[in-house]
C-alpha positions as a Python dict, from the first residue, in 0.01 Angstrom:
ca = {
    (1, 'X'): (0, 0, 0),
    (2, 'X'): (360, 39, -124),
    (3, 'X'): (388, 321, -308),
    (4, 'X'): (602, 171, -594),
    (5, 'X'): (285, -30, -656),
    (6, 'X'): (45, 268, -644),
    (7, 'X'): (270, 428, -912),
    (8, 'X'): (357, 107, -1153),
    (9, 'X'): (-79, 103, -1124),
    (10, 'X'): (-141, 480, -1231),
    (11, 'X'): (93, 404, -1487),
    (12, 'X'): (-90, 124, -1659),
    (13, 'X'): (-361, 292, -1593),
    (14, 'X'): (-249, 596, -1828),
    (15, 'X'): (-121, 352, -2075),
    (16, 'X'): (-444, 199, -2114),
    (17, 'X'): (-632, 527, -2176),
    (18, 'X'): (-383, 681, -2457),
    (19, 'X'): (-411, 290, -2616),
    (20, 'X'): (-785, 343, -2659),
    (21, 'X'): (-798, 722, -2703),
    (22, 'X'): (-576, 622, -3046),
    (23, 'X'): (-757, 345, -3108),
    (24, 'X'): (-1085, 540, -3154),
    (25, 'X'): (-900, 812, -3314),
    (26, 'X'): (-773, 561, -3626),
    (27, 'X'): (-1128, 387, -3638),
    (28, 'X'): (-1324, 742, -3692),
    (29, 'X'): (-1065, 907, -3889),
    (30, 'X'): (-1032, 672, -4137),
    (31, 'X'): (-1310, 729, -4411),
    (32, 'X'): (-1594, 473, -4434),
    (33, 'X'): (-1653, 287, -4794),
    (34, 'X'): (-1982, 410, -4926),
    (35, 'X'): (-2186, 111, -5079),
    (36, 'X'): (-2268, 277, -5397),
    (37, 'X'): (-2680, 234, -5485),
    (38, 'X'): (-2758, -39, -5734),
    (39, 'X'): (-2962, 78, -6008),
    (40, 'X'): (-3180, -183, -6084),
    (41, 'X'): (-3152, -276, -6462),
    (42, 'X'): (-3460, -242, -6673),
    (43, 'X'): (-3492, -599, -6868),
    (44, 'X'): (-3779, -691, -7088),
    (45, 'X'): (-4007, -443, -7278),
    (46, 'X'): (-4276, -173, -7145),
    (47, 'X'): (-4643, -308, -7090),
    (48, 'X'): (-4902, -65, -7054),
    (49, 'X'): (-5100, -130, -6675),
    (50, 'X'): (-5318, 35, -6498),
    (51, 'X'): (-5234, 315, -6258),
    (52, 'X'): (-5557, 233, -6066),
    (53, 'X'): (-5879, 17, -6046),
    (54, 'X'): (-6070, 38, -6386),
    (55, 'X'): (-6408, -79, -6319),
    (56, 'X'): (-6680, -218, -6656),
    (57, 'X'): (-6786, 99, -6829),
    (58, 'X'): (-6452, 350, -6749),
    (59, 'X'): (-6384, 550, -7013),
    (60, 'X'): (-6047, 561, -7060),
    (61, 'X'): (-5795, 849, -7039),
    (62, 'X'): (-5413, 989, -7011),
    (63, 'X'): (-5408, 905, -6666),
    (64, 'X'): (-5562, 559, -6656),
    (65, 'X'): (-5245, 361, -6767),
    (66, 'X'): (-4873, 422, -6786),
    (67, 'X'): (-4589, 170, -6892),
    (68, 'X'): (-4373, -28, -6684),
    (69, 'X'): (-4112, -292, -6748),
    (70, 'X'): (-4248, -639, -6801),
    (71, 'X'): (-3995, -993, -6767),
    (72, 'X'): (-3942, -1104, -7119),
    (73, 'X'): (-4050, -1448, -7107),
    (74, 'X'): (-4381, -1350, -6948),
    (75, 'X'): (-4504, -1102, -7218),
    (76, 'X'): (-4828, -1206, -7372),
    (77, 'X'): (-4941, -1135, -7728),
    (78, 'X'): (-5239, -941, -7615),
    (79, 'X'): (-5064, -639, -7442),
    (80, 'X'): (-4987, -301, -7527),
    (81, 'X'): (-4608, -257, -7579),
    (82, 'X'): (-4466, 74, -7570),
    (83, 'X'): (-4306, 184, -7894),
    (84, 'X'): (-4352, 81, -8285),
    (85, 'X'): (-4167, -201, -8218),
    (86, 'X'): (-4283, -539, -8118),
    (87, 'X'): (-4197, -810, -7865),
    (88, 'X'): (-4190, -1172, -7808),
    (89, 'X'): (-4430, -1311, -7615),
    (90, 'X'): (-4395, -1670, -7457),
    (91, 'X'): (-4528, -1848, -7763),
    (92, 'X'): (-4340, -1641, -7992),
    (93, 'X'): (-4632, -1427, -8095),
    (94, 'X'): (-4583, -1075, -8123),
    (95, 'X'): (-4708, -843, -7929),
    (96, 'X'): (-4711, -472, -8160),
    (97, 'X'): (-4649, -125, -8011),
    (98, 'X'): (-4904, 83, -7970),
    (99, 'X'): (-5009, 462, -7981),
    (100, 'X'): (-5138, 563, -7614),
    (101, 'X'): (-5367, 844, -7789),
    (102, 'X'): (-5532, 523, -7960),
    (103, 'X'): (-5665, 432, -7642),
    (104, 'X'): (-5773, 752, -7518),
    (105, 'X'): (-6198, 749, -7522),
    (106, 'X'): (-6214, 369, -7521),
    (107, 'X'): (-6444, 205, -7278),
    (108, 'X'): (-6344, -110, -7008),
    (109, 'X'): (-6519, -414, -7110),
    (110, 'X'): (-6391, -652, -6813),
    (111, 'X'): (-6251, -504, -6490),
    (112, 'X'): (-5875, -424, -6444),
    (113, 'X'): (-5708, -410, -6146),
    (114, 'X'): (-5455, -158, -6022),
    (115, 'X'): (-5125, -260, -6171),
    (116, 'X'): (-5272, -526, -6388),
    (117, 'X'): (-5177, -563, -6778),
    (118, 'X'): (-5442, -416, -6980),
    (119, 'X'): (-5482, -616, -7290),
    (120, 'X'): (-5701, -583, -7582),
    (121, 'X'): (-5950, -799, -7511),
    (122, 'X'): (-6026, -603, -7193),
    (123, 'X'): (-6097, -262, -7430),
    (124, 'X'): (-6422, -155, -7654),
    (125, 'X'): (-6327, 94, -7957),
    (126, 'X'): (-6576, 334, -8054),
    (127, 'X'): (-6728, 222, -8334),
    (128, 'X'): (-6700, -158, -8249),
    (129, 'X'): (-7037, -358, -8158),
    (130, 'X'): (-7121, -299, -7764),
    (131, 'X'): (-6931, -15, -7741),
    (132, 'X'): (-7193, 175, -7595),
    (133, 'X'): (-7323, -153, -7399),
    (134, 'X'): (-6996, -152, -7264),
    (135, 'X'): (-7011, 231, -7177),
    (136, 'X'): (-7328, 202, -6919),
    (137, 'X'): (-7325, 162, -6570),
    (138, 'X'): (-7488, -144, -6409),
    (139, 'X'): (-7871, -115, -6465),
    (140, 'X'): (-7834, 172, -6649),
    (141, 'X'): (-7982, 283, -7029),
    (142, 'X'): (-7867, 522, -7299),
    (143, 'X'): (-8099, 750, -7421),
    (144, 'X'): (-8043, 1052, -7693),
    (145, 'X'): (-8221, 1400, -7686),
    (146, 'X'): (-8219, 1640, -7985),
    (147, 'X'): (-8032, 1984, -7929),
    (148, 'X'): (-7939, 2245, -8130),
    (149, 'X'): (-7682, 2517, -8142),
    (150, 'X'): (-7884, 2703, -7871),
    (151, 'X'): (-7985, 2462, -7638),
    (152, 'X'): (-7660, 2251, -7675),
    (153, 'X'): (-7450, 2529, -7539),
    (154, 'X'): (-7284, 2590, -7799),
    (155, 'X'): (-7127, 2260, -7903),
    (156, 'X'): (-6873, 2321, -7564),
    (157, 'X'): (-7058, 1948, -7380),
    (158, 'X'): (-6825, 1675, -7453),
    (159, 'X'): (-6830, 1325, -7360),
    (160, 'X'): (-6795, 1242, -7026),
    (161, 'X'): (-6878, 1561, -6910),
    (162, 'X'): (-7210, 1620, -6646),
    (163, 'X'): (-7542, 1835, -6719),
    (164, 'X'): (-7864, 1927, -6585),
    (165, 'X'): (-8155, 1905, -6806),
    (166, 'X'): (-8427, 2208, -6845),
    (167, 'X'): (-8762, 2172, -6979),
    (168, 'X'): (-8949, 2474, -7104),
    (169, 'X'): (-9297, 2442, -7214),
    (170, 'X'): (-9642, 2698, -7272),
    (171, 'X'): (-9890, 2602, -7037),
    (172, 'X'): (-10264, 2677, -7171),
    (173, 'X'): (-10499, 2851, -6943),
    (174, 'X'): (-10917, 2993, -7045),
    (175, 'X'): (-10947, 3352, -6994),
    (176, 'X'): (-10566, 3476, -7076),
    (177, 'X'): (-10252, 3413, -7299),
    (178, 'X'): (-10036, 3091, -7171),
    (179, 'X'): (-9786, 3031, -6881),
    (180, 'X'): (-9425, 3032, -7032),
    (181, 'X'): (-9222, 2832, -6736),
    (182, 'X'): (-8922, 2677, -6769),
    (183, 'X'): (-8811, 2381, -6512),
    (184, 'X'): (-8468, 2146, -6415),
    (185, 'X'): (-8603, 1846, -6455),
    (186, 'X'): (-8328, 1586, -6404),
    (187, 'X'): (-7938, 1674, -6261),
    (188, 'X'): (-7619, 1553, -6298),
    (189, 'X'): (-7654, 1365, -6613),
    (190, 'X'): (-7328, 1155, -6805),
    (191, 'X'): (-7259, 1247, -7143),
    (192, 'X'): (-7204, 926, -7319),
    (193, 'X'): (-7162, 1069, -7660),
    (194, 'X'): (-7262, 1391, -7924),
    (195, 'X'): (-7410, 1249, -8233),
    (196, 'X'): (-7231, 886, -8333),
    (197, 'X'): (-6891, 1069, -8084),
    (198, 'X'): (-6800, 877, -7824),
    (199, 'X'): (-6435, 1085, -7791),
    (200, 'X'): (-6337, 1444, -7818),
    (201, 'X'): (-6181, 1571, -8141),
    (202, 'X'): (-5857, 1691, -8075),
    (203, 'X'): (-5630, 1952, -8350),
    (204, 'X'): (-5280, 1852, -8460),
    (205, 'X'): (-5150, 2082, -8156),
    (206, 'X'): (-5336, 1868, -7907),
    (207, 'X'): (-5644, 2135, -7803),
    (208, 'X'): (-5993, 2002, -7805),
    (209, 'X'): (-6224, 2112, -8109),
    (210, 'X'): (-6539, 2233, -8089),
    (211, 'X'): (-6816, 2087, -8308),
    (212, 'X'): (-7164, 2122, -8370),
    (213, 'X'): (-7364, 1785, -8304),
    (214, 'X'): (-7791, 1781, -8306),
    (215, 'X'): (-7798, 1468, -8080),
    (216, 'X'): (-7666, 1382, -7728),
    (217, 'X'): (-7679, 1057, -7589),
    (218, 'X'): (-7719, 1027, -7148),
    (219, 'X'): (-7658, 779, -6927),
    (220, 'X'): (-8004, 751, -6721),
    (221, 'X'): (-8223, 503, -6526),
    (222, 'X'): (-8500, 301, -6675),
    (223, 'X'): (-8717, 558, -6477),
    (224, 'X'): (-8513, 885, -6534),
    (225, 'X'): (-8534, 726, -6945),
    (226, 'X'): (-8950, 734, -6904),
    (227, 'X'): (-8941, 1117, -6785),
    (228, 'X'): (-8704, 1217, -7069),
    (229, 'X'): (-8985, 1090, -7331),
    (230, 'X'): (-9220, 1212, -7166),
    (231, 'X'): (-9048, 1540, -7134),
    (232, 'X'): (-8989, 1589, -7522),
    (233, 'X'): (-9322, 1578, -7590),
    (234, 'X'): (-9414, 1836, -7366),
    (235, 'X'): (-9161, 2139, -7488),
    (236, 'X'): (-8795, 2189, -7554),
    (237, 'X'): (-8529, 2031, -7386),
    (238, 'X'): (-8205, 2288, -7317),
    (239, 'X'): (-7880, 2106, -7160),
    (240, 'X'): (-7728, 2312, -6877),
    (241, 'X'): (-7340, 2236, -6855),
    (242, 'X'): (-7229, 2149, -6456),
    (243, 'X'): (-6934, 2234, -6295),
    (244, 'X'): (-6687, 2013, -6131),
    (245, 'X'): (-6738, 2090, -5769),
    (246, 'X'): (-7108, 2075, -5820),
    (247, 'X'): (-7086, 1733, -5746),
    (248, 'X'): (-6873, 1772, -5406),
    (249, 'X'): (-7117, 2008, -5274),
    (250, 'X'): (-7431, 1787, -5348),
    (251, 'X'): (-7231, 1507, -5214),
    (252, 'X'): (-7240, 1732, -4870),
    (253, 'X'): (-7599, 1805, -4860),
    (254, 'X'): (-7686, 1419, -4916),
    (255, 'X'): (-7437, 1319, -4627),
    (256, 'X'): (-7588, 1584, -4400),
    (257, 'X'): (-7946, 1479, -4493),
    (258, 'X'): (-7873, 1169, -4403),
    (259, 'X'): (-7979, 1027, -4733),
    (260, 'X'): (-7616, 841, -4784),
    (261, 'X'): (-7460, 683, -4456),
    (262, 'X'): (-7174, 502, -4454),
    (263, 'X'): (-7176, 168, -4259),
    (264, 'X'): (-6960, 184, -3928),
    (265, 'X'): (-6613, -19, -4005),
    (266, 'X'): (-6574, 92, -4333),
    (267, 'X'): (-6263, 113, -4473),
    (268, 'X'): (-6120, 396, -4635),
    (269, 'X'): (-6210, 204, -4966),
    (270, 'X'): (-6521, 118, -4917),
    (271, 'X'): (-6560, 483, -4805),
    (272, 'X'): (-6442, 598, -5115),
    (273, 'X'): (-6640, 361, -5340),
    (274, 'X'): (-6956, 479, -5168),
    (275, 'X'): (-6891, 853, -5202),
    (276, 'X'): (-6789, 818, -5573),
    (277, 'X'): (-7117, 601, -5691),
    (278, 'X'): (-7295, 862, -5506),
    (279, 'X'): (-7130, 1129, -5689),
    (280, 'X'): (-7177, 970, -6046),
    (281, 'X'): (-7538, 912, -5963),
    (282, 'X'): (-7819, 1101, -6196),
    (283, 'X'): (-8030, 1321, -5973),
    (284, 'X'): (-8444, 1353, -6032),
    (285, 'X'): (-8570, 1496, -5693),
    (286, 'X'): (-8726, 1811, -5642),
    (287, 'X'): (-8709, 2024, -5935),
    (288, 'X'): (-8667, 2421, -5975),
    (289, 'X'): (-8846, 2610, -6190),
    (290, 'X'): (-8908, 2991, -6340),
    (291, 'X'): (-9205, 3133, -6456),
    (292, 'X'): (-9260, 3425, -6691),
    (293, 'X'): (-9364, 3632, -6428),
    (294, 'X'): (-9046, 3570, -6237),
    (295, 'X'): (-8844, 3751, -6554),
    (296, 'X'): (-9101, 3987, -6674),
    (297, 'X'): (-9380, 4211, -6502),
    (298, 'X'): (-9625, 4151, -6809),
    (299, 'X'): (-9595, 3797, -6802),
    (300, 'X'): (-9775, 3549, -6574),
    (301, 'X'): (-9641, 3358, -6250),
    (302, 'X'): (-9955, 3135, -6239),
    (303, 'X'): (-10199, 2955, -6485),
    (304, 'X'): (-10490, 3200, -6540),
    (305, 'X'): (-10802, 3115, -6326),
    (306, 'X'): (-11171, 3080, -6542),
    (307, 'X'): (-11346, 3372, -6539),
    (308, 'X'): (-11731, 3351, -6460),
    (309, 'X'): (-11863, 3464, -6801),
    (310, 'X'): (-11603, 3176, -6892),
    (311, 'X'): (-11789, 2934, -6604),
    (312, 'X'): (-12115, 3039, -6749),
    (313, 'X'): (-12098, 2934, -7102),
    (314, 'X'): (-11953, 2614, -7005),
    (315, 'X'): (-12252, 2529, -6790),
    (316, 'X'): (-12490, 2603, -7107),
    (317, 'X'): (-12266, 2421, -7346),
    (318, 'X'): (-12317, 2085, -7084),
    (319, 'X'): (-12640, 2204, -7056),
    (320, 'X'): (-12750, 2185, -7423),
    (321, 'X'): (-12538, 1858, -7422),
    (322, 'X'): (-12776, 1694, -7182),
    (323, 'X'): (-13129, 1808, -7345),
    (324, 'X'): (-12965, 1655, -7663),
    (325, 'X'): (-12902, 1339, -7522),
    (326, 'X'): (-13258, 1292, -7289),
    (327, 'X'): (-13468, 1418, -7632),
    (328, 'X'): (-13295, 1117, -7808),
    (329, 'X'): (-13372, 863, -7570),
    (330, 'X'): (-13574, 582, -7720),
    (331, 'X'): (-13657, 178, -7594),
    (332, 'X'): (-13723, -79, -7809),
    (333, 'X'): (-14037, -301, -7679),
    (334, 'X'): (-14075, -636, -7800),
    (335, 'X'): (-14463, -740, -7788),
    (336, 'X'): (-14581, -1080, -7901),
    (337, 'X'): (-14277, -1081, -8188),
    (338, 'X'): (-14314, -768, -8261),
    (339, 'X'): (-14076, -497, -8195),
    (340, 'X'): (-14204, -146, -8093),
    (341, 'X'): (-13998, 181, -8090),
    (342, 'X'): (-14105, 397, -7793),
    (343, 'X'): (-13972, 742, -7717),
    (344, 'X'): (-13916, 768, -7407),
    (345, 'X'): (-13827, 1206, -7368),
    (346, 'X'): (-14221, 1264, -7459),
    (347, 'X'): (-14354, 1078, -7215),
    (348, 'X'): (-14165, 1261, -6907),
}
């Protein structure tokens, strides 16, 4: 090749790389426009939704609900605006600001979904007809038990919270003093209310106040409601307050017993609901008990067994019971018309 040619090449060839070597350098030195994030404008007033699914009977708290904008023109008259103020709603109507502590201890009356305007109609007050209707779970009943300062603990069981009940009764035995045993009858009961309470009584700096109440009302089934009555008759009931995790670690023995399975497939939903109607269900199983000779050396662990002297005045008692009856045994005898009373115990 002619060399002229080879160096007229290398040339362009050198040209062509400083071109693009600036090129790049102007393109990445030069300082990109930054698009500057839109903050979206809040238009329309605050409705109060729901943070998550509120199913019939939720009693509602702070975290159930929360405000979030709401267009203008879609605002009905039935929902909760945030604020004293009030809004237009499409027909003009106005819908009026409310209080969130109002709501706090109402119950759900129709089922609100997660993000869905809660409106009034949706919401039982206490103190409003079928409030406590309103309050029970599916196929369950409401039934009150009398408690005092002592077997109340303390006034400190609010509504909503869980308990266990504990029946203590005398049990009558012949031939020595009674059996003093005390039992758990029935676990993981709802609180539905303390006297005619359906919501804790809060002080002006927001802490809940104790009070002293004679009746508490349960959530049970019909059957769980028959051993209740049946229970007060036989001694006194006590409430036993449960903890929290109670409920997580009963949840485990029932899922290792096998007595809750969860269907293959299942969501993480339907998981969820499942574990959580498990959780909130009232326990009556196998009961523990104590016995008086489980606290105390002089008491009894047993009902006390009949002595024979006991055995052998009983047998005389039936036995003087029987030659009263046979020595009054008469038949009537009817002859021709006429009626003839015949002893019958002189003749044997």
């Amino acid at each position: 090749m002619d060399r002229k040619k080879v160096i007229l090449l290398v040339a362009a060839l050198l040209i062509a790389a400083i071109t693009a070597f600036l090129a790049r350098s102007m393109f990445t030195g030069a300082a990109a426009p930054t698009a500057a994030a839109a903050k979206p404008v809040e238009t329309g007033p605050k409705v109060m939704v729901a943070t998550r699914a509120l199913p019939v009977g939720t009693i509602i708290n702070a975290e159930s609900f929360r405000y979030q904008p709401w267009p203008k023109e879609l605002v009905e008259d039935a929902y909760f605006i945030e604020g004293p103020g009030a809004s237009e709603g499409t027909d003009g109507a106005a819908a009026a600001g409310i209080a969130p502590d109002e709501l706090i201890g109402t119950v759900v009356r129709n089922a609100i979904t997660a993000g869905q305007p809660i409106t009034k109609g949706s919401l039982v007050k206490p103190g409003d007809r079928g409030f406590l209707a309103a309050a029970l779970g599916p196929g369950m009943r409401a039934i009150t038990v009398p408690v005092s300062a002592l077997t109340g603990v303390a006034g400190f069981i609010f509504p909503g919270d869980r308990v266990d009940l504990v029946l203590t009764q005398n049990i009558a035995g012949p031939g020595g003093p009674p059996l003093k045993v005390s039992e758990t009858i029935l676990r993981n009961m709802r609180v539905l209310a303390t006297d005619q309470r359906s919501t804790n009584t809060v002080d002006e700096a927001g802490n809940t106040v104790v009070r002293k109440y004679k009746l508490v009302t349960m959530e049970a089934t019909p059957s769980i409601a028959e051993r209740i009555t049946v229970a007060q008759s036989l001694g006194t009931i006590s409430l036993s307050l449960r903890s929290l995790a109670d409920n997580a670690a009963e949840l485990e023995q029932a899922l290792a017993s096998g007595e809750v399975s969860i269907p293959e497939g299942a969501t993480a939903e339907q998981e969820a609901a499942i574990m959580k109607k498990v959780a909130q269900r009232p326990i009556s199983g196998k009961s523990t008990y104590t016995t008086g000779g489980d606290v105390s050396r002089f008491q009894r662990s047993s009902i006390p067994a009949q002595t024979p002297l006991a055995i052998a005045s009983e047998n005389v008692r039936i036995q003087r019971q029987v030659q009263k009856v046979v020595s009054s045994q008469t038949v009537r005898v009817s002859r021709a018309g006429a009626e003839t009373v015949v002893d019958v115990s002189r003749r044997q």
